[in-house]
PDB file as gemmi writes it, atoms N, CA and C in Angstrom:
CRYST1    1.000    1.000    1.000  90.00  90.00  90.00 P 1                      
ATOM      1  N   UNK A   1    -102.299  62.288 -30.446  1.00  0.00           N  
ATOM      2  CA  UNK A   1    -102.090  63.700 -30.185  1.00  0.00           C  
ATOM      3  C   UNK A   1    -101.234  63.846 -28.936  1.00  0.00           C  
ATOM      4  N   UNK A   2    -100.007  64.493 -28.830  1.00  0.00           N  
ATOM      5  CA  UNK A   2     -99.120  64.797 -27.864  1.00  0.00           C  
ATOM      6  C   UNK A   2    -100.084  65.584 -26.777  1.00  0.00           C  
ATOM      7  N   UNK A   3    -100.081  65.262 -25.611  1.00  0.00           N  
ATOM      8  CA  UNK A   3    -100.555  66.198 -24.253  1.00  0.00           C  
ATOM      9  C   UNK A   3    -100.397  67.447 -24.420  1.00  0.00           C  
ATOM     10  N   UNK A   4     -99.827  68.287 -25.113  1.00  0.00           N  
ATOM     11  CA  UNK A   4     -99.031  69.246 -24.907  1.00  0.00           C  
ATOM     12  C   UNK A   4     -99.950  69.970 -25.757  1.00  0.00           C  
ATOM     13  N   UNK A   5    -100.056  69.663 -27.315  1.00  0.00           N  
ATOM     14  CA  UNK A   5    -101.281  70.255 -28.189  1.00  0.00           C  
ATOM     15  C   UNK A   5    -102.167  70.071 -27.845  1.00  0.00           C  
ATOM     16  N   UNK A   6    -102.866  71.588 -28.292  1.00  0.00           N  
ATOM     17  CA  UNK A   6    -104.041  72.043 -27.721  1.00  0.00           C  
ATOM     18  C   UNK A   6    -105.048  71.772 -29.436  1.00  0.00           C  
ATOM     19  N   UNK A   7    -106.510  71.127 -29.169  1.00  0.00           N  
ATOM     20  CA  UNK A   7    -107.308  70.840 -30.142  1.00  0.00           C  
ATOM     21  C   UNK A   7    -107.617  72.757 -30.244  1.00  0.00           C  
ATOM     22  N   UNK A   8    -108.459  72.235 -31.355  1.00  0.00           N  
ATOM     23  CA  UNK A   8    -108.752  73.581 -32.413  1.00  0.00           C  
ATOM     24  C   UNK A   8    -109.645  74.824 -31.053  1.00  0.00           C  
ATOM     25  N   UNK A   9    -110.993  73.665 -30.797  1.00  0.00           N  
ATOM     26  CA  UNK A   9    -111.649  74.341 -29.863  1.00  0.00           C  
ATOM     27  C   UNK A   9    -110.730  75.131 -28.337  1.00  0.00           C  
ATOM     28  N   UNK A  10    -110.112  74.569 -27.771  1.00  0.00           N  
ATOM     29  CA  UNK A  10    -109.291  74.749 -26.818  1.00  0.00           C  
ATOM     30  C   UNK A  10    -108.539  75.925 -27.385  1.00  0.00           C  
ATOM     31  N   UNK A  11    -107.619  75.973 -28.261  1.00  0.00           N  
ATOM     32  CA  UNK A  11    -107.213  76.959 -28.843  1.00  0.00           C  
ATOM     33  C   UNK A  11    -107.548  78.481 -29.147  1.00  0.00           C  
ATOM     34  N   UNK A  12    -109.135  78.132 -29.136  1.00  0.00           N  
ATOM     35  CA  UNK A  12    -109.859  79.149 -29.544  1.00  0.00           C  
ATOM     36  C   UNK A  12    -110.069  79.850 -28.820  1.00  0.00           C  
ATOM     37  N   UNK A  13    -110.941  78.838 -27.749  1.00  0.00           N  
ATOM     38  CA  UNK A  13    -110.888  79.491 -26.497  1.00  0.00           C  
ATOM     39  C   UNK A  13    -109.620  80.384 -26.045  1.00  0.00           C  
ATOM     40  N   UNK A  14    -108.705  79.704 -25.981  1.00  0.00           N  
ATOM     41  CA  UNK A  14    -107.260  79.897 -24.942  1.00  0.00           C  
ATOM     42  C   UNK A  14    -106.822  81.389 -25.643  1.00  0.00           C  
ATOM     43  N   UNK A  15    -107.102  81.632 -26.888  1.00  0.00           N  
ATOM     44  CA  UNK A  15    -106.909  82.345 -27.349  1.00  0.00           C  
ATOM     45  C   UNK A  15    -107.927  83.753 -26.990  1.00  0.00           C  
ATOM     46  N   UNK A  16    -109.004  83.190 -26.611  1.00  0.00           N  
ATOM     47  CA  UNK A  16    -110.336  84.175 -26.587  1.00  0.00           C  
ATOM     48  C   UNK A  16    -109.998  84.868 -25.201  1.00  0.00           C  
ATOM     49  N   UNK A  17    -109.413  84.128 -24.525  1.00  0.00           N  
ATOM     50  CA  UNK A  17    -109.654  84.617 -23.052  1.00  0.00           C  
ATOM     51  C   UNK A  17    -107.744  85.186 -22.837  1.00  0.00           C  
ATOM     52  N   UNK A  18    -106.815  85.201 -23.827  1.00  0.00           N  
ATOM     53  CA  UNK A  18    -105.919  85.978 -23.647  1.00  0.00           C  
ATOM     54  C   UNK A  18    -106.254  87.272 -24.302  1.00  0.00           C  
ATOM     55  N   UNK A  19    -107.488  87.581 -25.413  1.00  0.00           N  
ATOM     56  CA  UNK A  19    -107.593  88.786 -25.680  1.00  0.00           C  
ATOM     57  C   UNK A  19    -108.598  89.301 -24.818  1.00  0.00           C  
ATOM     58  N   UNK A  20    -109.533  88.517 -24.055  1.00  0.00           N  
ATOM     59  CA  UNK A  20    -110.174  88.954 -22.594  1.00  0.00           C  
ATOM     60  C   UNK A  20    -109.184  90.321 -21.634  1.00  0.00           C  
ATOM     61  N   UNK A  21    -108.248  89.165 -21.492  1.00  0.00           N  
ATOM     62  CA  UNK A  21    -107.132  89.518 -20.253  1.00  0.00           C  
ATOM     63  C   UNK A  21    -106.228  90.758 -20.760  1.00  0.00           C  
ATOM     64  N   UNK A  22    -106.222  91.089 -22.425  1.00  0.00           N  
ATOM     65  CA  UNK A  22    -105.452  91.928 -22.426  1.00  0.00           C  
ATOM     66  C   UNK A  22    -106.165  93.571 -22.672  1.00  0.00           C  
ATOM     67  N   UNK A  23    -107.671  92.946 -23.313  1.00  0.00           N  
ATOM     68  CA  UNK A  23    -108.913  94.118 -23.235  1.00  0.00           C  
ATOM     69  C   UNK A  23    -109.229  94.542 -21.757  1.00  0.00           C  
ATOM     70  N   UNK A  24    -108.938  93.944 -20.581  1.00  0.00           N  
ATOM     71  CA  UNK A  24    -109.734  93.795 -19.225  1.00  0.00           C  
ATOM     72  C   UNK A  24    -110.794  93.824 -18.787  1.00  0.00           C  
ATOM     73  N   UNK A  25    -111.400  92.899 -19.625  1.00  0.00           N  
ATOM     74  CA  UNK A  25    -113.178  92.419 -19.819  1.00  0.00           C  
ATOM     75  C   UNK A  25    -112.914  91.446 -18.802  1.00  0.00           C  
ATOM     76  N   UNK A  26    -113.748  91.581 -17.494  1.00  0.00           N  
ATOM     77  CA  UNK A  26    -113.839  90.952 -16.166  1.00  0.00           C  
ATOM     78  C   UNK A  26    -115.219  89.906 -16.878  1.00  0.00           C  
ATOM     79  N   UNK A  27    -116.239  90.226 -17.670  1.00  0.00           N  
ATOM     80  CA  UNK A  27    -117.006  89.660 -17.985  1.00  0.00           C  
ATOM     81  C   UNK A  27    -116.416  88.358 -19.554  1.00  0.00           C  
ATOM     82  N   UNK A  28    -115.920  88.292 -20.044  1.00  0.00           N  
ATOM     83  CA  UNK A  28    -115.104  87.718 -21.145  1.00  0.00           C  
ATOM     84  C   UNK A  28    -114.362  86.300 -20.867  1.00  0.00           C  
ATOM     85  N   UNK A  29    -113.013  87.381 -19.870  1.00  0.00           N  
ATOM     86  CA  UNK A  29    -112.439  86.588 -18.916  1.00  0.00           C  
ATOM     87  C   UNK A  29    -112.950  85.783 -18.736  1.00  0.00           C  
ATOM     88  N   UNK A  30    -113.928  85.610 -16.942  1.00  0.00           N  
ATOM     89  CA  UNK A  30    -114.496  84.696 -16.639  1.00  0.00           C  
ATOM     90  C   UNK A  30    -115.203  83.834 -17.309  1.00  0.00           C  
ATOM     91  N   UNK A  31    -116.292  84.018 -18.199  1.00  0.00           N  
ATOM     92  CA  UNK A  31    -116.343  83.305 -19.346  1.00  0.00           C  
ATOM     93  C   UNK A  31    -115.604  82.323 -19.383  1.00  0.00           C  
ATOM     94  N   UNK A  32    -114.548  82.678 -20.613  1.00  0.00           N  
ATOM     95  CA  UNK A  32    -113.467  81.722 -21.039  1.00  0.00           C  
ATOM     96  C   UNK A  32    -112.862  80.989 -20.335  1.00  0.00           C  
ATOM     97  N   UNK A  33    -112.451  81.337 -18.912  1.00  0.00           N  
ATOM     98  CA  UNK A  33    -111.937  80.828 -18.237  1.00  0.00           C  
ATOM     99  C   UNK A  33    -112.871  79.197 -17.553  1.00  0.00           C  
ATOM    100  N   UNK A  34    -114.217  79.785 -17.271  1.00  0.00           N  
ATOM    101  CA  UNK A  34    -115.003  78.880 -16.427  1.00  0.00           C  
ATOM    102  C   UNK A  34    -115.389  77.410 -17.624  1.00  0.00           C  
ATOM    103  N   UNK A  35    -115.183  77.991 -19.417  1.00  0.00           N  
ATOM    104  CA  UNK A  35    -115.368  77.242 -20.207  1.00  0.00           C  
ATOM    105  C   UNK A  35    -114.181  75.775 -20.425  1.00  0.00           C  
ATOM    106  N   UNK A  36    -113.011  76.701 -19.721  1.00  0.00           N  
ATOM    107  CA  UNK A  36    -111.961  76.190 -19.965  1.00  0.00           C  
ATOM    108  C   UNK A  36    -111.872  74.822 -19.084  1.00  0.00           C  
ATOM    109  N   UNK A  37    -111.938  75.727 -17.649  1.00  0.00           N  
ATOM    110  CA  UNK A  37    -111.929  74.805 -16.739  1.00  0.00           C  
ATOM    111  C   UNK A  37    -113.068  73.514 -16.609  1.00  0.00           C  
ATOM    112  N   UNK A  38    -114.287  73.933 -17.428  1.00  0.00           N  
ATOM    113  CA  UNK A  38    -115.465  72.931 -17.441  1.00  0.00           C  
ATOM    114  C   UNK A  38    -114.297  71.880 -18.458  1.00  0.00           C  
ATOM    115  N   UNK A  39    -113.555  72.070 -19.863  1.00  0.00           N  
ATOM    116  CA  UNK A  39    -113.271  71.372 -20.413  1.00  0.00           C  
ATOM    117  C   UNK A  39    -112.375  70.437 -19.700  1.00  0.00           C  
ATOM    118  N   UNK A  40    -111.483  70.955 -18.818  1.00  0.00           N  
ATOM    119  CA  UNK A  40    -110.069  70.241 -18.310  1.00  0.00           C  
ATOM    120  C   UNK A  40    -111.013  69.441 -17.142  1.00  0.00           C  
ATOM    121  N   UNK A  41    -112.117  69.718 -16.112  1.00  0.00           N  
ATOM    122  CA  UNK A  41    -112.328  69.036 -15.640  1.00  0.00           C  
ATOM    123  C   UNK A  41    -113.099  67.248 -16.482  1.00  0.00           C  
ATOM    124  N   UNK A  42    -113.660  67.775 -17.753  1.00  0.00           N  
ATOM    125  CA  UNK A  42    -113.930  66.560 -18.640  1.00  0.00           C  
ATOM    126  C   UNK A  42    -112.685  65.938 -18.610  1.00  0.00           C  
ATOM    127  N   UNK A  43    -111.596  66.378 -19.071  1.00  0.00           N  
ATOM    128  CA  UNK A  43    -110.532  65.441 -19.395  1.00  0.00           C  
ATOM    129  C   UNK A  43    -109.814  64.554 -18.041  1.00  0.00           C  
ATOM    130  N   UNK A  44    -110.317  65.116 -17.401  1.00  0.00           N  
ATOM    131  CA  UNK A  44    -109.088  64.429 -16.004  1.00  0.00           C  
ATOM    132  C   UNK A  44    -109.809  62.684 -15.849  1.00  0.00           C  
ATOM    133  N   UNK A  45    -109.297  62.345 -15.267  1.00  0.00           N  
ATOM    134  CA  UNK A  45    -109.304  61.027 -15.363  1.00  0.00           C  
ATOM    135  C   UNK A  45    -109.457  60.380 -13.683  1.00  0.00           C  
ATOM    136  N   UNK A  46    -110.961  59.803 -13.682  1.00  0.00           N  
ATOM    137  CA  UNK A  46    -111.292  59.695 -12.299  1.00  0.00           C  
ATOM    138  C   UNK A  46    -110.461  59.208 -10.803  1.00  0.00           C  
ATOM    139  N   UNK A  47    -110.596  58.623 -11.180  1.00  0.00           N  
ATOM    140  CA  UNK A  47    -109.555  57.375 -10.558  1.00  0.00           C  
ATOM    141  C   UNK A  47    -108.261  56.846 -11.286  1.00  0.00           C  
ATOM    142  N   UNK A  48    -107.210  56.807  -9.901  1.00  0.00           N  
ATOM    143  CA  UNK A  48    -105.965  56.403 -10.351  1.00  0.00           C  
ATOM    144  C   UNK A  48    -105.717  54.904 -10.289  1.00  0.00           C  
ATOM    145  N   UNK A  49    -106.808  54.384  -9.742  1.00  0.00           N  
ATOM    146  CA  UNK A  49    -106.876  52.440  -9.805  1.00  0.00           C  
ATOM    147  C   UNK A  49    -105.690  52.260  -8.829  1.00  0.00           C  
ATOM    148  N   UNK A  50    -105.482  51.205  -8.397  1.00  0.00           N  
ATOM    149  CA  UNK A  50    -104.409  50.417  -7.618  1.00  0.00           C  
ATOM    150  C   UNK A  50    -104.062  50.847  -6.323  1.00  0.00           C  
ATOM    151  N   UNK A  51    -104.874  51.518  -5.727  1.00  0.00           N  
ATOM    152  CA  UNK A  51    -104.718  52.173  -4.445  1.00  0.00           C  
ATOM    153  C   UNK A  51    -103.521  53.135  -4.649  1.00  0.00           C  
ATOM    154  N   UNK A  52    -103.175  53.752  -5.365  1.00  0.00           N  
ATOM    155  CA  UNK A  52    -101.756  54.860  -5.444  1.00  0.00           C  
ATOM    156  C   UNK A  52    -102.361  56.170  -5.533  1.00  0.00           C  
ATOM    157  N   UNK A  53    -101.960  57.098  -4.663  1.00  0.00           N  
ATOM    158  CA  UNK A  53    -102.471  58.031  -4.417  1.00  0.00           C  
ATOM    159  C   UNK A  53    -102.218  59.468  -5.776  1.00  0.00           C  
ATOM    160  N   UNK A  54    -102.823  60.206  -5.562  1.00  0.00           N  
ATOM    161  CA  UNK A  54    -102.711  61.395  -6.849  1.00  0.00           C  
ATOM    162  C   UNK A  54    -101.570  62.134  -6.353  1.00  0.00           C  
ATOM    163  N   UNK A  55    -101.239  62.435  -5.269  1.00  0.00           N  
ATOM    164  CA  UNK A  55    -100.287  63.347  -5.236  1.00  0.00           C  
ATOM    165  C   UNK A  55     -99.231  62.697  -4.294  1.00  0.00           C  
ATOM    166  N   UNK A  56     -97.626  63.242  -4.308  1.00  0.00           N  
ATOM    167  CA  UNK A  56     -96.630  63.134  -3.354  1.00  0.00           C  
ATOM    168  C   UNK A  56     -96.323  61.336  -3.675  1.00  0.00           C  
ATOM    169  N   UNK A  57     -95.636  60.876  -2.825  1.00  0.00           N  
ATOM    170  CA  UNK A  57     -95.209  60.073  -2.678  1.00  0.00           C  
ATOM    171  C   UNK A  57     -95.105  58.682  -3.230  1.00  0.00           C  
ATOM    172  N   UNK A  58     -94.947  58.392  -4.877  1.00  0.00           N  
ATOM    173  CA  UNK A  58     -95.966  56.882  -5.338  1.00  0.00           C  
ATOM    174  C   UNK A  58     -96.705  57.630  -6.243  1.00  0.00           C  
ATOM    175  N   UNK A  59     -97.427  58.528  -6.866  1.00  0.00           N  
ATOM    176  CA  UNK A  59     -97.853  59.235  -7.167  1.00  0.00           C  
ATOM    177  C   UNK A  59     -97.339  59.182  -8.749  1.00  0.00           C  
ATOM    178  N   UNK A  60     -98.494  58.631  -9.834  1.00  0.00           N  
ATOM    179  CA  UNK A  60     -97.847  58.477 -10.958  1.00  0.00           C  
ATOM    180  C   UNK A  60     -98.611  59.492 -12.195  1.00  0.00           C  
ATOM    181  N   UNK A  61     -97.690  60.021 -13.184  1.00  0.00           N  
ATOM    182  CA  UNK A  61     -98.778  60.656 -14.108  1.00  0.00           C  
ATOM    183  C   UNK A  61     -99.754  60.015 -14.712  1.00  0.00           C  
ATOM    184  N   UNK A  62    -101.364  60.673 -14.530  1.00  0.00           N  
ATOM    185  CA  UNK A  62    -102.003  59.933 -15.776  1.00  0.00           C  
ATOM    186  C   UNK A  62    -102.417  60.606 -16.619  1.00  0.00           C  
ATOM    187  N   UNK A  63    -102.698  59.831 -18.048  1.00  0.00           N  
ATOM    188  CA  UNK A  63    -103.113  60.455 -19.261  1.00  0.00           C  
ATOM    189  C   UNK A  63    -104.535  61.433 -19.195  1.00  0.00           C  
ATOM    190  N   UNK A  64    -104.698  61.896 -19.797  1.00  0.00           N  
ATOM    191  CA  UNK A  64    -105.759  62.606 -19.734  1.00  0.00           C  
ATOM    192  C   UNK A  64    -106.886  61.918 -20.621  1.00  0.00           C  
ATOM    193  N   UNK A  65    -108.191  62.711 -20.669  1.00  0.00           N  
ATOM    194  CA  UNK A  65    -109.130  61.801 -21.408  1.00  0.00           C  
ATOM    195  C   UNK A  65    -108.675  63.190 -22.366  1.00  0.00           C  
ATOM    196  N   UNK A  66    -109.296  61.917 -24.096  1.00  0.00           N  
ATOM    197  CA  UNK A  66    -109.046  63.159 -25.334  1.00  0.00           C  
ATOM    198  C   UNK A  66    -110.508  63.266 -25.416  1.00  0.00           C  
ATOM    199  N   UNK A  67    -110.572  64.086 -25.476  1.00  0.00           N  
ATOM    200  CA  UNK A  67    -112.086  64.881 -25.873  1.00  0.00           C  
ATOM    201  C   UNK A  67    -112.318  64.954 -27.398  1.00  0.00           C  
ATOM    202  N   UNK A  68    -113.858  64.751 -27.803  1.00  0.00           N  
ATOM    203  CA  UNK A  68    -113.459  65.238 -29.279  1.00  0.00           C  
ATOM    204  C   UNK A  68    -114.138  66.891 -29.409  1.00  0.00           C  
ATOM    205  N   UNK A  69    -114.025  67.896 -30.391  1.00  0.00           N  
ATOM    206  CA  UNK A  69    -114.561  68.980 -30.743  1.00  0.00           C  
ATOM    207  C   UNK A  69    -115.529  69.217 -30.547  1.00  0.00           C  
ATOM    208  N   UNK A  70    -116.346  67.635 -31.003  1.00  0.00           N  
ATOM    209  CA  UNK A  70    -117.991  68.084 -30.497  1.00  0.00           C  
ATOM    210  C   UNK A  70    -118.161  67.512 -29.197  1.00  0.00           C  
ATOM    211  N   UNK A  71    -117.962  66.851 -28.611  1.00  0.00           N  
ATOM    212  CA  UNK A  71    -117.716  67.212 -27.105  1.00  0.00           C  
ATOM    213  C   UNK A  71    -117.146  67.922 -26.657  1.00  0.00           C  
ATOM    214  N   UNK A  72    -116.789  68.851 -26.532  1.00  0.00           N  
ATOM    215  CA  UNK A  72    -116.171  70.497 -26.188  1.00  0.00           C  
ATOM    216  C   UNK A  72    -116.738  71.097 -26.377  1.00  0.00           C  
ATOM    217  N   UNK A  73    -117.430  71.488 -27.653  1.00  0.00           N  
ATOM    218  CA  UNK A  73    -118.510  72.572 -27.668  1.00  0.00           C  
ATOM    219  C   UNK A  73    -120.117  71.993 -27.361  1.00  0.00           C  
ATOM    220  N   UNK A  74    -120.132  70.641 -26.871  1.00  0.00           N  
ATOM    221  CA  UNK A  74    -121.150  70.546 -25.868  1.00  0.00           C  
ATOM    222  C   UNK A  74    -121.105  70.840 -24.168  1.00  0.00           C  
ATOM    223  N   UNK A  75    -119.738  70.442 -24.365  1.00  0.00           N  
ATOM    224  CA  UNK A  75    -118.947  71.092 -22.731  1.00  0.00           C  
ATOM    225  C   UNK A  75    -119.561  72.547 -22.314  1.00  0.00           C  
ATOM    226  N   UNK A  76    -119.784  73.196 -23.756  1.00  0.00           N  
ATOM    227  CA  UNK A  76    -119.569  74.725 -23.756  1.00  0.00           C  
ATOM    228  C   UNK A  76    -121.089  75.152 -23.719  1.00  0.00           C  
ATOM    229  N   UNK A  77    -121.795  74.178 -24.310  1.00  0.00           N  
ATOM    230  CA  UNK A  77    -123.078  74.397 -24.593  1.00  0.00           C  
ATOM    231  C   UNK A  77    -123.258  74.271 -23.666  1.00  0.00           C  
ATOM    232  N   UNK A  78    -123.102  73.505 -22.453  1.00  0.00           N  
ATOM    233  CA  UNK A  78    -123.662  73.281 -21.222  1.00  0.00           C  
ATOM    234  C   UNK A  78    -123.816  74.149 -20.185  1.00  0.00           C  
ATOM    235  N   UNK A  79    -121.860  74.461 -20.188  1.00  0.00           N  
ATOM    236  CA  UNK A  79    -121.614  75.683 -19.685  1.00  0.00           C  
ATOM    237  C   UNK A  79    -122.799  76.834 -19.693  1.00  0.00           C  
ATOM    238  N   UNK A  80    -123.481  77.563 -20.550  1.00  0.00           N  
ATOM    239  CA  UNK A  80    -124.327  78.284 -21.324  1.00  0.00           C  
ATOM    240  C   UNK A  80    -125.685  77.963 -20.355  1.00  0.00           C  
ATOM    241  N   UNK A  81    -125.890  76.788 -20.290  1.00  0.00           N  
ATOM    242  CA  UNK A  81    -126.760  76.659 -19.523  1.00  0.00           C  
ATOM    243  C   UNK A  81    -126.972  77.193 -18.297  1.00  0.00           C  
ATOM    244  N   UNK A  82    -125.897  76.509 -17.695  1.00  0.00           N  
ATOM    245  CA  UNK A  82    -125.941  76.327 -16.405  1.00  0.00           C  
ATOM    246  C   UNK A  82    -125.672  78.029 -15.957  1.00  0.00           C  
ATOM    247  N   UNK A  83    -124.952  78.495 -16.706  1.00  0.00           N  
ATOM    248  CA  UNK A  83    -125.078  80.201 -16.043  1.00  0.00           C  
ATOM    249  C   UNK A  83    -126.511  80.914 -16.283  1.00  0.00           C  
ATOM    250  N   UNK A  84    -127.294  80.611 -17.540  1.00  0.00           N  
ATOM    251  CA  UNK A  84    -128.596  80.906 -17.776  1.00  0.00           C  
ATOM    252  C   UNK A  84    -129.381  80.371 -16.184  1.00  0.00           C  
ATOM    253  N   UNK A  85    -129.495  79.137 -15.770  1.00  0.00           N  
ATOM    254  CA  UNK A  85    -130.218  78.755 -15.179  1.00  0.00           C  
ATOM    255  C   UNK A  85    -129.038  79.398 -13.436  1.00  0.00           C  
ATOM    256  N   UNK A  86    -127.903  79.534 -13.322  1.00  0.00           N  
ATOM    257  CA  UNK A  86    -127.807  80.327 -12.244  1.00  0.00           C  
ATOM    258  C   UNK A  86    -128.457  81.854 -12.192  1.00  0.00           C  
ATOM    259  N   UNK A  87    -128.309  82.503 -13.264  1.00  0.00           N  
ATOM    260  CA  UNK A  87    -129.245  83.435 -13.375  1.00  0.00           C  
ATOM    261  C   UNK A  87    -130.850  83.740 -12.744  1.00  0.00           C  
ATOM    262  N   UNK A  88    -131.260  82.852 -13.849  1.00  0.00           N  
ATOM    263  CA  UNK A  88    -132.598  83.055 -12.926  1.00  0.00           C  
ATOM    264  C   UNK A  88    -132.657  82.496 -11.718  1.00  0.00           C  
ATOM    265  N   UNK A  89    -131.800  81.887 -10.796  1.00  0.00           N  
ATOM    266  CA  UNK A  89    -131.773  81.764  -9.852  1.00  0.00           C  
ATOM    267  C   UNK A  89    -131.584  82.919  -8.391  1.00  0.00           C  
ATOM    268  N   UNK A  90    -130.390  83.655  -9.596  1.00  0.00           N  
ATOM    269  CA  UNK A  90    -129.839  85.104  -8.513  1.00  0.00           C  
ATOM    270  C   UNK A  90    -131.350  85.738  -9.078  1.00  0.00           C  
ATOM    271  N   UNK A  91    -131.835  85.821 -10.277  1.00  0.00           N  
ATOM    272  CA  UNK A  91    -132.936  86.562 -10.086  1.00  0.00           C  
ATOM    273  C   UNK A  91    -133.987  86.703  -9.484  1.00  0.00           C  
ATOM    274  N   UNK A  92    -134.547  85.480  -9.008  1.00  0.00           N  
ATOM    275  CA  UNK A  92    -135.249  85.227  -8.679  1.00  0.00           C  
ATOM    276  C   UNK A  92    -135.299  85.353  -6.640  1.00  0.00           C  
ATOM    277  N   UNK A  93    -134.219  85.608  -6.254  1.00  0.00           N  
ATOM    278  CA  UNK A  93    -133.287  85.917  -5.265  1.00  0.00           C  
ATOM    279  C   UNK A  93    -133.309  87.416  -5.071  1.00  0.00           C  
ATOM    280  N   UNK A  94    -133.640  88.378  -5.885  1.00  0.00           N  
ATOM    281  CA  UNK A  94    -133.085  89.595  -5.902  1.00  0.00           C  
ATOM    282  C   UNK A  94    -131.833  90.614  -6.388  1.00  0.00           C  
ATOM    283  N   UNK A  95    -131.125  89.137  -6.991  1.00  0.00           N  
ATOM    284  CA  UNK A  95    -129.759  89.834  -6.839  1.00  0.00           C  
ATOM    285  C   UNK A  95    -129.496  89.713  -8.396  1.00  0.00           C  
ATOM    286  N   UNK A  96    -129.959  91.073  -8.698  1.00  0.00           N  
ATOM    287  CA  UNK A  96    -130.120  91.422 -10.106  1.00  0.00           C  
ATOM    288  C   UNK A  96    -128.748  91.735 -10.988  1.00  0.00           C  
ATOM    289  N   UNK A  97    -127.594  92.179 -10.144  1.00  0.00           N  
ATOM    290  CA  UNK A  97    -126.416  92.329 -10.702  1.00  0.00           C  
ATOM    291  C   UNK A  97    -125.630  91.351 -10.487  1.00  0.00           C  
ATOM    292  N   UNK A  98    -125.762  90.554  -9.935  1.00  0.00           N  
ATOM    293  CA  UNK A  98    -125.270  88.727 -10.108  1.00  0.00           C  
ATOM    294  C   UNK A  98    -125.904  88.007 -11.422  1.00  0.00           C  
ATOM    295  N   UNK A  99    -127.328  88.063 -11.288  1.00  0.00           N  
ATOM    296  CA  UNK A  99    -127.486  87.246 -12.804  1.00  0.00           C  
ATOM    297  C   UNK A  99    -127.564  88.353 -13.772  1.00  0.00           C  
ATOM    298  N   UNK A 100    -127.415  89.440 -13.945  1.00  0.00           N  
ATOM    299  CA  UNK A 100    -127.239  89.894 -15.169  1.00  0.00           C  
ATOM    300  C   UNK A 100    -125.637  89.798 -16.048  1.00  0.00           C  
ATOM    301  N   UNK A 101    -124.571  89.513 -14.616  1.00  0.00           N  
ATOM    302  CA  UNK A 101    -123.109  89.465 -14.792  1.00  0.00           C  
ATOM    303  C   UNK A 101    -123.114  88.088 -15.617  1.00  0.00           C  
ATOM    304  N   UNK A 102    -123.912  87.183 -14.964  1.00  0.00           N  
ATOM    305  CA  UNK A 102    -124.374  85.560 -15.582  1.00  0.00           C  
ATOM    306  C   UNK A 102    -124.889  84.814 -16.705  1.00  0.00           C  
ATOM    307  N   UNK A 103    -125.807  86.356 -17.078  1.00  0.00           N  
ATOM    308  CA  UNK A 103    -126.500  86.129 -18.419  1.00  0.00           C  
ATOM    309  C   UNK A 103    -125.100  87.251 -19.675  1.00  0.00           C  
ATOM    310  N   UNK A 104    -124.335  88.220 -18.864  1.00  0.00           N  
ATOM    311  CA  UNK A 104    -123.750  88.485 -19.899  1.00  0.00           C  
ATOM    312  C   UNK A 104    -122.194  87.185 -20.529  1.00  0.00           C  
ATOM    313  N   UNK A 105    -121.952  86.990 -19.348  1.00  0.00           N  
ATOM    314  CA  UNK A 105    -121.069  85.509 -19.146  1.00  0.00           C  
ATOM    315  C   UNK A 105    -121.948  84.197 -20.619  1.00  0.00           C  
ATOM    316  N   UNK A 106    -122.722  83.882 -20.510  1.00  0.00           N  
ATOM    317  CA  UNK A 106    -123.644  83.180 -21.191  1.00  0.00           C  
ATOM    318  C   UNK A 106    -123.518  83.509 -22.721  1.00  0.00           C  
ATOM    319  N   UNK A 107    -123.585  85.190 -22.954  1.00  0.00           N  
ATOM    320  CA  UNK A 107    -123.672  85.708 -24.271  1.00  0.00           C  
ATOM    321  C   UNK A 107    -122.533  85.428 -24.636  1.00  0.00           C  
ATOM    322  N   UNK A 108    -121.961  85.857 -24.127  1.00  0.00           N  
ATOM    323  CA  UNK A 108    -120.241  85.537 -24.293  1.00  0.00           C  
ATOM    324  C   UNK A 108    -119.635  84.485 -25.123  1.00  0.00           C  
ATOM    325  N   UNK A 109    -120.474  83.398 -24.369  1.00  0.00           N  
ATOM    326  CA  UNK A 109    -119.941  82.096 -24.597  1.00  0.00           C  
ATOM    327  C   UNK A 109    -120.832  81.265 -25.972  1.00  0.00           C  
ATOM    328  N   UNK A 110    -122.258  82.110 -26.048  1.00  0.00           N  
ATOM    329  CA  UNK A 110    -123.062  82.201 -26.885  1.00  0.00           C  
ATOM    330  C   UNK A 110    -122.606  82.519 -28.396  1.00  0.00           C  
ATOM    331  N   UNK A 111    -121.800  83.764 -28.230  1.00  0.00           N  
ATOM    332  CA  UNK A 111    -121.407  84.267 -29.190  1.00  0.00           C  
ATOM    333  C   UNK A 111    -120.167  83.716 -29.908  1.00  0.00           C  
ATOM    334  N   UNK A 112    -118.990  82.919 -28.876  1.00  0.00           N  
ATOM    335  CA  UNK A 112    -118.431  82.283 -29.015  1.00  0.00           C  
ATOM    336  C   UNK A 112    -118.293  80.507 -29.722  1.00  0.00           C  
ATOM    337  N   UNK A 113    -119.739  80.500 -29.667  1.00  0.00           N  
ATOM    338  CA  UNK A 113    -119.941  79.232 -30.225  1.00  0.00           C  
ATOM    339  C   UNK A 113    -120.501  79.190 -31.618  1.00  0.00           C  
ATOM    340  N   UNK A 114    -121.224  80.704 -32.121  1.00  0.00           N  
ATOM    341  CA  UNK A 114    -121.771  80.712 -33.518  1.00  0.00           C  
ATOM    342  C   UNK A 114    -120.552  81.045 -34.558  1.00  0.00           C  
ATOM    343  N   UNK A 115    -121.322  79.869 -35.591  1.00  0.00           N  
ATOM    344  CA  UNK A 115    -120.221  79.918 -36.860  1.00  0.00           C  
ATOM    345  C   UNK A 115    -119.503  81.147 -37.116  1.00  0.00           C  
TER     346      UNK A 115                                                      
END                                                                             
């Protein structure tokens, strides 16, 4: 698969969160976005080996990791979590319009994942 193509899931997403951005769902958006970025941080690739640094000078491209579909929408599943469980965290905190923004973020992504 060329770097450049985007898998089905990615797509979907990428797609979900340009009709976010053009509805101006601040709740959607973020979503998609934080799903996205959970995915691209899976793909990056830890270490550049050989003492050569990531950026500037010597600095070489590396491949990315390929993900498969169902690792992506476990990426996503996770995602799901972890805003559920920041939630009851702001809730539990007081700060009731933080995790409710968290749990609607969650649905989002909830809803995004059923057939």
């Amino acid at each position: 698969m060329e770097g450049n193509q985007l898998t089905e899931m990615k797509q979907k997403l990428q797609t979900s969160l340009t009709a976010a951005l053009r509805a101006k769902d601040p709740v959607s958006t973020a979503a998609f976005r934080s799903a996205l970025a959970a995915i691209a941080n899976a793909e990056a690739v830890e270490s550049l080996g050989e003492g050569r640094p990531a950026l500037g000078i010597g600095a070489r491209e590396m491949p990315r990791r390929h993900l498969t579909e169902d690792q992506m929408e476990e990426i996503v599943r996770r995602e799901v979590v972890d805003l559920e469980a920041a939630a009851a965290d702001y809730e539990s905190r007081g700060r009731g319009d933080e995790a409710r923004r968290l749990r609607d973020e969650a649905s989002v992504l909830s809803a995004f994942l059923e057939p």
